[in-house]
C-alpha positions in Angstrom: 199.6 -19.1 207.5 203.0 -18.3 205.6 200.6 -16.5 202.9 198.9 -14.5 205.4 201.7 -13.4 206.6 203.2 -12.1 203.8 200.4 -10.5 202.6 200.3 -8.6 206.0 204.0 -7.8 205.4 203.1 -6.1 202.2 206.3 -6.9 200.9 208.1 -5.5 203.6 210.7 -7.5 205.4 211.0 -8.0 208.9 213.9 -7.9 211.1 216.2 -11.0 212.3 213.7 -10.8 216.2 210.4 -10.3 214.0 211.3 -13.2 212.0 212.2 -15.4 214.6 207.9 -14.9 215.8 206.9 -15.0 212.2 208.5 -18.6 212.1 207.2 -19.7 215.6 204.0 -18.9 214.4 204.8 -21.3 211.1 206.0 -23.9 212.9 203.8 -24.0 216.2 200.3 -22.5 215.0 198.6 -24.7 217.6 200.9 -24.0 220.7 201.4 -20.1 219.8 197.8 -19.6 219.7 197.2 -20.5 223.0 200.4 -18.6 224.4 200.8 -15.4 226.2 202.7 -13.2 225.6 205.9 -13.9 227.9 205.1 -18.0 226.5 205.4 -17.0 222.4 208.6 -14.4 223.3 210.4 -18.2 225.0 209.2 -20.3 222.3 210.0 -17.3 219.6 213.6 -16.9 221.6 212.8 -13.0 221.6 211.9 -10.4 224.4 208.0 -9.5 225.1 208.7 -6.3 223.3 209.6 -8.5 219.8 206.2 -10.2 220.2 204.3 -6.6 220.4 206.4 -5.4 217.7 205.6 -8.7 215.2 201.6 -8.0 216.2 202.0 -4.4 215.2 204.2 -4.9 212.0 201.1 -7.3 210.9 199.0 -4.7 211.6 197.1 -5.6 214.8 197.4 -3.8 218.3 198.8 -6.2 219.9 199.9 -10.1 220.8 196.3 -10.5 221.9 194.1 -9.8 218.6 197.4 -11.7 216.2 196.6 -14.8 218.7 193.0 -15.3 218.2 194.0 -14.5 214.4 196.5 -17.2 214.9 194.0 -19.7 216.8 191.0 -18.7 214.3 193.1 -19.7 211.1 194.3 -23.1 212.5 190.5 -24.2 213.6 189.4 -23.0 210.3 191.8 -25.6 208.9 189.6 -28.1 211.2 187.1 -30.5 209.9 184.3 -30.7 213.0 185.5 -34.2 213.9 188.8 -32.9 214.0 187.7 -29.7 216.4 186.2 -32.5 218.7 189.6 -34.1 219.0 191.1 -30.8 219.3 188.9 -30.2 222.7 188.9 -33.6 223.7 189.7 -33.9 227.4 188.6 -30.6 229.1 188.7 -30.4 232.5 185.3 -30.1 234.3 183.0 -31.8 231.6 181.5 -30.7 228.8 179.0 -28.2 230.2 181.2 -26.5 232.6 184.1 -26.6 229.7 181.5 -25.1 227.2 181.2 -21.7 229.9 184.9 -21.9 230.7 185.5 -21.9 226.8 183.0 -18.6 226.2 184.0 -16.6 229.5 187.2 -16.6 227.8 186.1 -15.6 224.4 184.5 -12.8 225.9 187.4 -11.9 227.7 189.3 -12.0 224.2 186.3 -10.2 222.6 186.4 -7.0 225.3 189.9 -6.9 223.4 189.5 -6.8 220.4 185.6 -4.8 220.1 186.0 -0.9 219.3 183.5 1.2 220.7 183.8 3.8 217.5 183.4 1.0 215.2 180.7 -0.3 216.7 178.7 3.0 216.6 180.2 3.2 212.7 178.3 -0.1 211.7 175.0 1.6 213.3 175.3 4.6 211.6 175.5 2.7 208.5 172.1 0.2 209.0 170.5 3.7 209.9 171.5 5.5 207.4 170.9 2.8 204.5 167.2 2.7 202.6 167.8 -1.1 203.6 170.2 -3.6 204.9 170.3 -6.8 204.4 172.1 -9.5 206.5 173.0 -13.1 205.7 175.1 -15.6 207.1 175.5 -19.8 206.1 173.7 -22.0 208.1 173.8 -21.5 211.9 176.2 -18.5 211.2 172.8 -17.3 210.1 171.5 -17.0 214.0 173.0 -13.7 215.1 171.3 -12.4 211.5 168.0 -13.4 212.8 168.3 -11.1 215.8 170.0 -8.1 214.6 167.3 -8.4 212.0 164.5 -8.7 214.4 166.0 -5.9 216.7 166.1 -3.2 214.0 163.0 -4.2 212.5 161.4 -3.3 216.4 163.2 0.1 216.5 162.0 0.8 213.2 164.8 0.2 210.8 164.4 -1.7 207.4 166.9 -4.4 208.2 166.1 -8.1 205.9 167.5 -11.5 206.9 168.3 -13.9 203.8 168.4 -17.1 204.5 168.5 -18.3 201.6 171.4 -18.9 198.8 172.0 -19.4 195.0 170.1 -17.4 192.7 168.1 -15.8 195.7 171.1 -14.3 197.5 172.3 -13.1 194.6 169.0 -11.8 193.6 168.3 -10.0 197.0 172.1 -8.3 196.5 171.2 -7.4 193.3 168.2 -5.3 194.4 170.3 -3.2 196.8 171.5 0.7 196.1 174.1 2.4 196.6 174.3 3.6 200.4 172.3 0.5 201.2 173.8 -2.1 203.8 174.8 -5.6 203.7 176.2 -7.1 206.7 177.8 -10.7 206.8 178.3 -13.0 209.6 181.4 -15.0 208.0 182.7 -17.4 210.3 184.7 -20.7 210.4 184.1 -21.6 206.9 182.5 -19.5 203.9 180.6 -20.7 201.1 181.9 -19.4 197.9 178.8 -17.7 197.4 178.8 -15.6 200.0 182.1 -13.7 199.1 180.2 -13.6 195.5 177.8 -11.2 197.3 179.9 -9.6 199.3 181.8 -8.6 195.3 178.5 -7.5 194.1 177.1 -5.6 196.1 180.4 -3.7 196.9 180.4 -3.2 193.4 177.1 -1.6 193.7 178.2 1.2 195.6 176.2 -0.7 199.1 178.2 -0.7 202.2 179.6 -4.0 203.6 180.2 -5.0 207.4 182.1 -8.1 207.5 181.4 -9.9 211.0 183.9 -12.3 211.4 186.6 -14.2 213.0 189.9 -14.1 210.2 191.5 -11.0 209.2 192.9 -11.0 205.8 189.9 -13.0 204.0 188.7 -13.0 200.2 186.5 -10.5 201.5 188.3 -8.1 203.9 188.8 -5.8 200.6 185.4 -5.2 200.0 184.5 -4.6 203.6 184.0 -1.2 204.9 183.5 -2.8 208.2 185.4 -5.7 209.8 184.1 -6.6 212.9 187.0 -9.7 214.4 185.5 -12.1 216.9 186.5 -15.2 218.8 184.5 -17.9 217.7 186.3 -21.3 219.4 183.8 -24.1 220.8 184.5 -26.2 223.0 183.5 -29.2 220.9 182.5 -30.1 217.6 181.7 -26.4 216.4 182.5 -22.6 216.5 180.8 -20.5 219.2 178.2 -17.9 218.3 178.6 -16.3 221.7 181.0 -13.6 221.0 179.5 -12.8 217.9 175.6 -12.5 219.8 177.1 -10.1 221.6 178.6 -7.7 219.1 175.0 -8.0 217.7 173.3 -6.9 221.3 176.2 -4.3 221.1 175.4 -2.8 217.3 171.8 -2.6 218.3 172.4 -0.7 221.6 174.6 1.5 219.4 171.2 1.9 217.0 169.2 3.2 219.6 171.7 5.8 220.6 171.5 7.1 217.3 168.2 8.0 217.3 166.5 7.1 220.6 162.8 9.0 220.2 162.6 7.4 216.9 163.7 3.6 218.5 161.3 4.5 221.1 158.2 5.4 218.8 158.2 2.4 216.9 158.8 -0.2 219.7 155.9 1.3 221.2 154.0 1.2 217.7 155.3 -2.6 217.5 154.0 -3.2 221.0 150.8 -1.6 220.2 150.4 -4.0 217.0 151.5 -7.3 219.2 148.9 -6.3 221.2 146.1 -5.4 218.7 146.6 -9.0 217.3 147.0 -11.3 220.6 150.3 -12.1 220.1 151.2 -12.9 223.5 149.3 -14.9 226.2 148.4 -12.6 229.4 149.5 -15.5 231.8 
């Protein structure tokens, strides 16, 4: 946290009131992340107006998005035994915990999504030759269907799935004005921020999906897309970042609806031709 912070700062220093958050948010990671903002201005012994302002001189638009930056940091710092203690003891039981815990990541995400940027990351998958999206294990998932989803409306969109030589291989074969997009939550492999080097290196344009500003790959990004990602148990939530997939590809369409259109209907046609699908 202290090294985040200071790289935010930029060298810049903050006044006696800023500071006082800054150190709160040193100190008390865990219990800041879950404050509002009247509860971090009593444990910060500031006004509500020093909490906006420490948000702000970070960078962020507000108490709000530096919280789930706060929160996302100290879970990353969580082994998934430790993120089970962490949720141990929710009220309600595990299933009705688990919806609690996503209705309010939704309610953080309609925070901290941005309509413009949204319809920036479309205009970039429709404007590449071809995109290609990766992610590490189950991270992988919301690949799958933005992959799928642009491949139906007739966009050249790949998922790799695999690492190593592969990835690196599959970057390698991308242009300039091509697209990679990366879902990069929790914790990264190493490789994947190799990737991310390359092809920005390559002149390809890179939307970072993820749930930590200020990341080893936030600099290459021309796109960073923040999401909540807290679980309610062992491991991160996908549901937040799901639907800033459903929201990219609703931003696709708009681009170019006749063409989205055409090729459903030519996909359709092709499911069809080949049985895909029972009748029942």
């Amino acid at each position: 946290m202290p090294s985040w912070i200071s790289d935010r700062l930029a060298g810049r220093d903050p006044s006696r009131a800023v500071g006082r958050v800054l150190q709160a948010l040193r100190v008390h990671p865990r219990q800041m992340s879950y404050a509002s903002t009247a509860e971090a201005a009593r444990m910060a012994d500031v006004n509500v107006a020093t909490v906006v302002r420490t948000a702000q001189a970070l960078g962020l638009s507000g108490w709000p998005a530096l919280r789930a930056e706060v929160r996302s940091r100290y879970l990353a710092g969580l082994s998934a035994a430790q993120l089970l203690r962490e949720h141990d003891g929710g009220e309600g039981g595990s299933a009705v915990a688990s919806v609690g815990r996503e209705l309010t990541n939704l309610q953080d995400l309609a925070e901290l999504l941005d309509d413009d940027q949204v319809d920036r990351v479309a205009r970039l998958i429709t404007s590449a030759r071809v995109s290609l999206v990766m992610g590490s294990g189950s991270f992988a998932a919301p690949g799958l269907q933005l992959s799928h989803l642009a491949q139906t409306i007739g966009y050249d969109v790949r998922l790799q799935l695999t690492g190593g030589t592969s990835l690196l291989n599959a970057v390698s074969l991308l242009r300039e004005g091509d697209c990679l997009v990366c879902f990069q939550l929790w914790r990264t492999p190493r490789e994947v921020h190799h990737a991310i080097r390359v092809a920005h290196a390559q002149g390809v344009h890179v939307v970072v999906v993820s749930d930590l500003l200020g990341g080893p790959s936030e600099e290459f990004a021309t796109e960073l897309v923040v999401v909540p990602s807290e679980g309610s148990g062992m491991f991160p939530s996908l549901v937040p970042t799901v639907t800033v997939v459903q929201a990219i590809i609703g931003a696709v369409v708009r681009v170019d609806p006749a063409r989205a259109s055409e090729a459903s209907d030519r996909a359709q046609c092709l499911w069809d031709e080949h049985r895909l699908f029972s009748s029942s």
